[in-house]
N, C-alpha and C positions, 0 to 999 in steps of 0.2 A: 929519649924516654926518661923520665921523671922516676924517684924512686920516692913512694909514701913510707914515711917511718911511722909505725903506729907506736904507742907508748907500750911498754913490758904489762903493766895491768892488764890493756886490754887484750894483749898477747895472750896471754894464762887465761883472759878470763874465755877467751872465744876457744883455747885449745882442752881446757876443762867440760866445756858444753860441748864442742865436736866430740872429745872421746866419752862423754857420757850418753852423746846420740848414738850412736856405732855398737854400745852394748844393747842385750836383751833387758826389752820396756821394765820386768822385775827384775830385772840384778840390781843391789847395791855395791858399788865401787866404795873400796877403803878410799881414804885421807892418803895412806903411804900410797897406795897403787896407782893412785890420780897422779899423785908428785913423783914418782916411778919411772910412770909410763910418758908420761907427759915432758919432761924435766921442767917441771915448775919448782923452785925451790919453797922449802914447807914454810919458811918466813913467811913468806907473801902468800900463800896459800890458802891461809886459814882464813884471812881478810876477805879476798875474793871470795871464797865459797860461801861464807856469811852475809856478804852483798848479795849474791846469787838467791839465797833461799832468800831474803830480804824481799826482794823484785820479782819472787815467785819464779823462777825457773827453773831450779832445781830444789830436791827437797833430801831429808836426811832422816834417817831411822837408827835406831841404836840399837844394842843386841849383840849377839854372836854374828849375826847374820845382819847387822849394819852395815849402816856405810850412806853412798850417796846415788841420787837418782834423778835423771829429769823428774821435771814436776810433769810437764804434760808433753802431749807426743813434740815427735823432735819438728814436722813441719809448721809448729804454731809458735813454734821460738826463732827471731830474726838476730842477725848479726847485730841490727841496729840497738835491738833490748838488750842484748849482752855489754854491750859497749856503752849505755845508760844504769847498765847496773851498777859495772863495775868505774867508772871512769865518768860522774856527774860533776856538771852537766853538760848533756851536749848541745854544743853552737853550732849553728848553722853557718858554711861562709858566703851565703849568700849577700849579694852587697844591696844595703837599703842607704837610701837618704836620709 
């Protein structure tokens, strides 16, 4: 059995959007809680989550009561858009002539 290495980016970027699926549609998730909960280091953090709203997947509110949020429900977001947000562009390895 083969073992896929994905790259760290797209790691954070897919474990950022599972845990932002998993909460309720209105909670905003802080910046620290994401990188917390998640252990994504806040370096690389801020990068992704600003691709993410970029590419429309998630979105961000400020406030007392800010933070971060799917943009739309979680079954209209694909591993494949995450991994195009974060981590462009994506090849195909199909083999052409």
């Amino acid at each position: 059995m083969s073992v896929v290495r994905v790259p760290r980016r797209i790691d954070y970027g897919l474990r950022v959007v599972m845990y932002l699926s998993l909460q309720d549609p209105g909670k905003c998730c802080t910046f620290a809680e994401i990188a917390k909960q998640q252990g994504v280091p806040k370096k690389f953090l801020d990068g992704i989550i600003q691709d993410l709203i970029r590419f429309g997947l998630i979105k961000s509110k400020r406030g007392a009561f800010g933070g971060y949020r799917l943009a739309r429900s979680r079954d209209k977001i694909s591993f494949y858009q995450v991994i195009e947000a974060v981590d462009r562009p994506v090849a195909s390895n199909a083999y052409t002539n």
